[in-house]
C-alpha positions in Angstrom: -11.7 -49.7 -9.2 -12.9 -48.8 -12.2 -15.4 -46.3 -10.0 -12.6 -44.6 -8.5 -11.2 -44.1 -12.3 -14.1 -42.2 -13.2 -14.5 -40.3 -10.1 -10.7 -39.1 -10.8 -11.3 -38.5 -14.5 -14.3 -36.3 -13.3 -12.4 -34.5 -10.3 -9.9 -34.0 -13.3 -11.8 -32.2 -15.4 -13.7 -30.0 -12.6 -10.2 -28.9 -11.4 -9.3 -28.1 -15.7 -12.7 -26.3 -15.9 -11.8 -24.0 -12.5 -8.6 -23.5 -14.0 -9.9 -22.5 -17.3 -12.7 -20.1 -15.3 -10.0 -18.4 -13.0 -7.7 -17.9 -16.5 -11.1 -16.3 -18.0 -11.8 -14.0 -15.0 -8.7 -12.4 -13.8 -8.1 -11.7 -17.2 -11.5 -9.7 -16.9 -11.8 -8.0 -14.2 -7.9 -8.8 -11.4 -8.1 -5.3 -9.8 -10.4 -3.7 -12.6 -14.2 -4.1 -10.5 -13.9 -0.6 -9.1 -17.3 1.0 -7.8 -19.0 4.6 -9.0 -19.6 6.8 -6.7 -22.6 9.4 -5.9 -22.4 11.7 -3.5 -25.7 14.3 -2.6 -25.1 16.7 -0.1 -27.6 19.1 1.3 -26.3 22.8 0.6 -29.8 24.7 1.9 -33.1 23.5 1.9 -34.3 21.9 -1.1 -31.2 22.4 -2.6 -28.1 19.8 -3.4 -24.5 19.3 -4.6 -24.2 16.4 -6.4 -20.6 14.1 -7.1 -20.6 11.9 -9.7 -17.5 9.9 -10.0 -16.9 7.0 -12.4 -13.8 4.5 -12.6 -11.6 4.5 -15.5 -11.4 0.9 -16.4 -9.2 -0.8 -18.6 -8.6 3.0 -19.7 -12.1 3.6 -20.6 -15.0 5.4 -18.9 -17.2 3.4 -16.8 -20.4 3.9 -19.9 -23.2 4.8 -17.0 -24.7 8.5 -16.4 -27.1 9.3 -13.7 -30.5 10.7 -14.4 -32.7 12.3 -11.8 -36.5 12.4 -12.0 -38.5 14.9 -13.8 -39.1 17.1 -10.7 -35.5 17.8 -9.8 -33.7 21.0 -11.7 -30.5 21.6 -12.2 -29.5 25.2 -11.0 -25.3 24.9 -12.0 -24.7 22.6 -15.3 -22.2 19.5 -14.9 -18.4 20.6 -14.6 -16.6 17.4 -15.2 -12.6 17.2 -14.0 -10.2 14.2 -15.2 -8.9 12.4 -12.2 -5.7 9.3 -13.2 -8.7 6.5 -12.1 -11.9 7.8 -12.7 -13.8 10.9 -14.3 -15.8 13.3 -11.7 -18.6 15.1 -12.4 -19.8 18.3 -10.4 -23.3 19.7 -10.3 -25.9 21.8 -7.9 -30.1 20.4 -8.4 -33.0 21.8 -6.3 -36.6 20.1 -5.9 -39.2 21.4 -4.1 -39.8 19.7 -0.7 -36.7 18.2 -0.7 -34.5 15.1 -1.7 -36.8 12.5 -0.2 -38.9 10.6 -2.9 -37.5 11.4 -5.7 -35.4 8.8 -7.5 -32.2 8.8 -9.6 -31.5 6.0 -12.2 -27.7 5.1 -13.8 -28.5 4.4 -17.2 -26.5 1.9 -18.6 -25.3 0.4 -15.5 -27.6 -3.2 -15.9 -25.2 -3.9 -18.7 -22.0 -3.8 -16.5 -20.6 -5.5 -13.4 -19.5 -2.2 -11.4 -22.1 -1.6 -8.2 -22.2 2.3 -7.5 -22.1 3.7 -3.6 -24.5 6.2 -2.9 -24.1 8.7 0.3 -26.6 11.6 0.9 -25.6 13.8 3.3 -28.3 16.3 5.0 -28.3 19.4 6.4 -29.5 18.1 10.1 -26.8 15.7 10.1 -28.5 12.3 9.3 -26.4 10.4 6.3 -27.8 7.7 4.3 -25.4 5.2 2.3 -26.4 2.5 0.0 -25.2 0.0 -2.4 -27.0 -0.1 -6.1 -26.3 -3.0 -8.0 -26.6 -3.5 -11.9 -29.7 -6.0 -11.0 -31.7 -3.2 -10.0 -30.4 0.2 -11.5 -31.8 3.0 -9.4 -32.5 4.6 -6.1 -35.4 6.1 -4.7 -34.4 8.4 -1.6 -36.2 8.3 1.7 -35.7 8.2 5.6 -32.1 7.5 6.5 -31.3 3.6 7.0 -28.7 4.9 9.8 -25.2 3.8 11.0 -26.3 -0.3 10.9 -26.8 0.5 7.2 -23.9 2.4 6.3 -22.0 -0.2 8.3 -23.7 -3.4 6.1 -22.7 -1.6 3.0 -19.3 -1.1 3.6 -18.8 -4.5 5.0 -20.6 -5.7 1.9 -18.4 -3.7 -0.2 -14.8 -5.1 1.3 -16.9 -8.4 0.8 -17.1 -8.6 -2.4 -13.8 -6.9 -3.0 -11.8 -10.0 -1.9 -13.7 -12.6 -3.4 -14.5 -10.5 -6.7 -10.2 -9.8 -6.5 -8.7 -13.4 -8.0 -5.3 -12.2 -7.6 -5.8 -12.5 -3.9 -7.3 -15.5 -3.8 -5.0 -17.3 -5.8 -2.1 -15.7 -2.8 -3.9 -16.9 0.0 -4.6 -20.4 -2.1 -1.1 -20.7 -3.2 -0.1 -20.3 0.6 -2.7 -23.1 1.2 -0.4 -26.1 0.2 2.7 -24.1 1.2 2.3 -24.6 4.9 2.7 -28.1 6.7 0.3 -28.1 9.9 -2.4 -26.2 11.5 -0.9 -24.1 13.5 1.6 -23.1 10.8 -1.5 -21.9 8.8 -3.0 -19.8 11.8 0.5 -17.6 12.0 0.3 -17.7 7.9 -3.1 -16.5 7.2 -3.0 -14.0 10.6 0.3 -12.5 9.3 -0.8 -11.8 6.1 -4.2 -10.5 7.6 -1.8 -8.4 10.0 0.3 -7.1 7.1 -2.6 -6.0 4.5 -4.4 -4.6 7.4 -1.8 -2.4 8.4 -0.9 -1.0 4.6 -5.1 -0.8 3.6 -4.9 1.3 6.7 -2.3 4.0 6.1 -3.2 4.0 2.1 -7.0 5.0 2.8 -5.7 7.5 5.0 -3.2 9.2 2.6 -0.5 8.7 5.0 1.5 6.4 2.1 0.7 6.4 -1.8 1.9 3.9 -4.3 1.3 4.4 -7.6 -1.2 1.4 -9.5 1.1 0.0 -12.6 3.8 -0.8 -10.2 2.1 -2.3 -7.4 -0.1 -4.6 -9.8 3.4 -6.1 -11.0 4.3 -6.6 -7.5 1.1 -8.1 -6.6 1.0 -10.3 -10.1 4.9 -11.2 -8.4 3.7 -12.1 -5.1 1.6 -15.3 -7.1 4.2 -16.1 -9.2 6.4 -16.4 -6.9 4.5 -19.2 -5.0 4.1 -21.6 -7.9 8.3 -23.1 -7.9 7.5 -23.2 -3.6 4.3 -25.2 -4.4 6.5 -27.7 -6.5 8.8 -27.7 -4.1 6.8 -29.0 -1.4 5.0 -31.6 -3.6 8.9 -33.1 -4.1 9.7 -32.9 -0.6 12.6 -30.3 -0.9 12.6 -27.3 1.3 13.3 -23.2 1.1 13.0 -20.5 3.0 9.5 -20.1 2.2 8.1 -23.7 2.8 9.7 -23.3 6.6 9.1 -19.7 7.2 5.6 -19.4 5.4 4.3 -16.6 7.6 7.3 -14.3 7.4 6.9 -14.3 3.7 3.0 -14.2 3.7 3.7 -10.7 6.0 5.7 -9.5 3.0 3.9 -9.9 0.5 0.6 -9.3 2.6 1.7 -5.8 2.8 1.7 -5.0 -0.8 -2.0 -6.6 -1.4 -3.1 -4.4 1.6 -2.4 -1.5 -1.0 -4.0 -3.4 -3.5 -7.6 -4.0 -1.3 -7.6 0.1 -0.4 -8.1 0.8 -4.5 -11.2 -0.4 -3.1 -11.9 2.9 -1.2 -9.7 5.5 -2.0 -11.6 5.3 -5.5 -14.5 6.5 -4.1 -13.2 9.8 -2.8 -14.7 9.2 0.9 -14.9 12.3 2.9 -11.8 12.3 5.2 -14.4 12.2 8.4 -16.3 9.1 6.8 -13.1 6.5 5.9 -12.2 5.2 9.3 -15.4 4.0 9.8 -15.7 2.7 6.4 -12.0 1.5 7.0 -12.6 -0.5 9.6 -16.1 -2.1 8.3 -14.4 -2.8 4.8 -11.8 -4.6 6.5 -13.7 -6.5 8.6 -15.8 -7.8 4.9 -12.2 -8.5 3.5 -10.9 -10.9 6.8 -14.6 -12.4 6.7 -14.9 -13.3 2.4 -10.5 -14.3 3.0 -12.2 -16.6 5.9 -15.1 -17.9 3.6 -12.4 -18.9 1.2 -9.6 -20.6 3.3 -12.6 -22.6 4.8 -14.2 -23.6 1.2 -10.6 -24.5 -0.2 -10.2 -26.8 3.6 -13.3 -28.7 3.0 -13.0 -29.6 -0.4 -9.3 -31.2 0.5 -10.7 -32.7 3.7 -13.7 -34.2 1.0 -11.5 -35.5 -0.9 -9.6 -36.7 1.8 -12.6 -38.6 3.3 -13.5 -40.7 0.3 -9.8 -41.3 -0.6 -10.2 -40.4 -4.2 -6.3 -40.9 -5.7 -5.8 -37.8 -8.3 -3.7 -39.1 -11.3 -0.4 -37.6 -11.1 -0.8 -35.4 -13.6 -3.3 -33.4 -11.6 -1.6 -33.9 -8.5 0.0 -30.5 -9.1 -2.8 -29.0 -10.7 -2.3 -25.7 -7.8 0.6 -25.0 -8.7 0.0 -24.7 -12.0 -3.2 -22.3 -11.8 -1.2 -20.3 -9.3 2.1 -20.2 -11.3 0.7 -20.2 -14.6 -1.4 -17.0 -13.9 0.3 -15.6 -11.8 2.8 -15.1 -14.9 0.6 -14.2 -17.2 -0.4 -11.0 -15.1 3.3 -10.0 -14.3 3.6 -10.1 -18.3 0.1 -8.5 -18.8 1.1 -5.6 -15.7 4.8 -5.0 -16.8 3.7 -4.8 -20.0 0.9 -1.8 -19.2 3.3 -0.1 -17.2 6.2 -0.1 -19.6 3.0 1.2 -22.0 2.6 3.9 -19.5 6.1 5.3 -19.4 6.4 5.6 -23.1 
């Protein structure tokens, strides 16, 4: 008995200390862990147009700068040009024998927690896109990786995008002790999988535009809302929601689909490169919203197995971290947007 006590009192704190963690980091970083961008592309031989675009974040300029090595000139100097999300930076460089071997840092880069896509594209058609992380700050060209490696890098990037994106998670965890039985959670997590797909789709195509302040409010909203239904359910009442859970995870599902494609239309993808980058970033979302569902399942079914009895006080623990932050962002986003109006 007095082994189960502890075992709760310890469970207890754990689920305090997430709670504490999640509060800390989508107060950092809820929709603010946008990637640079580099583009190189091959104008004539030896010579190169080079795109530099960094994110505006938290209304100040990503603080990294891209330095080629000593060999490369610069024919054209930088022409910069203010964008709403993100600064870009214009420039023409030429190097004897070509792009390949040479190496280009992003000084200051280690110190943040942004990654920066690279894509070179060459005059013979071969394109090469990579990933550069703050762990290791540079990138030295050479042969093309291909299509499997443009593909990885996308996929990694959508990835990281969802489980990086707490606002999300907390949705698709609120909905977790929302829904009643299995097959109840299938059409929930496939409707709101369905829904985000279909918006991420038609926003990274420029068919439909929404502007950010707005749909952060919505999207801080969206969790909010699920805390009262999580409450709900713990007292045994009923709603809409509780017996209608996927209709209201499609709903909400498509407003978080224009939240994921901040994830690509900031990196000003050439029109002929986003449905392939689409589709592969999508596919990284569904698989990191898959990871998650199935960590947040075992730990319950854990739980479960060694019939630990959470004090009652922590018995609504979720809906607390769900309803608790989910209105401090609403505040936080209403407030920046009213701040943006004035």
């Amino acid at each position: 008995m007095r082994g189960g006590r502890m075992l709760s009192t310890v469970l207890g704190r754990m689920l305090l200390g997430v709670v504490a963690v999640l509060a800390l980091v989508g107060a950092a970083c809820a929709h603010e862990i946008r990637p640079a961008y580099l583009q190189i592309n091959e104008m004539a031989a030896n010579r190169y147009k080079v795109v530099w675009r960094t994110p505006i974040l938290s209304g100040m300029r990503l603080p990294v700068v891209i330095r080629f090595s000593g060999d490369v000139r610069s024919v054209m100097a930088p022409a910069e040009r203010d964008l709403p999300d993100s600064v870009v930076e214009t420039r023409v460089i030429e190097r004897d024998g070509g792009i390949a071997g040479s190496r280009v840092e992003f000084v200051g880069l280690q110190a943040t927690i942004t990654d920066v896509l690279v894509r070179v594209h060459l005059l013979d058609g071969t394109v090469e896109t990579t990933m550069i992380h703050p762990s290791q700050p540079w990138i030295d060209f050479a042969a093309t990786g291909g299509p499997l490696a443009a593909a990885r890098v996308y996929f990694v990037s959508g990835f990281q995008h969802i489980l990086l994106g707490i606002d999300h998670l907390l949705f698709v965890f609120g909905l977790l002790f929302i829904v009643r039985s299995r097959w109840m959670l299938v059409k929930t997590i496939t409707a709101f999988t369905v829904a985000h797909s279909i918006t991420l789709a038609v926003a990274t195509l420029g068919k439909v535009a929404v502007p950010a302040l707005p749909l952060n409010a919505m999207i801080a909203l969206s969790i909010l809302f699920l805390g009262p239904e999580i409450v709900r359910v713990w007292r045994g009442q009923t709603s809409f929601t509780i017996r209608h859970p996927w209709i209201v995870s499609f709903a909400f599902g498509l407003l978080h689909g224009f939240g994921f494609a901040s994830g690509l239309t900031a990196l000003g993808l050439p029109q002929g490169d986003i449905p392939f980058a689409l589709l592969m970033f999508n596919l990284g979302v569904e698989a990191g919203q898959l990871v998650f569902v199935g960590f947040v399942l075992l730990l319950i079914a854990a739980l479960k197995s060694i019939e630990v009895r959470l004090p009652r006080s922590l018995e609504l623990m979720p809906a607390y971290v769900v309803g608790i932050s989910g209105a401090y962002w609403t505040i936080d986003r209403i407030a920046a947007m009213v701040g943006g109006m004035a």
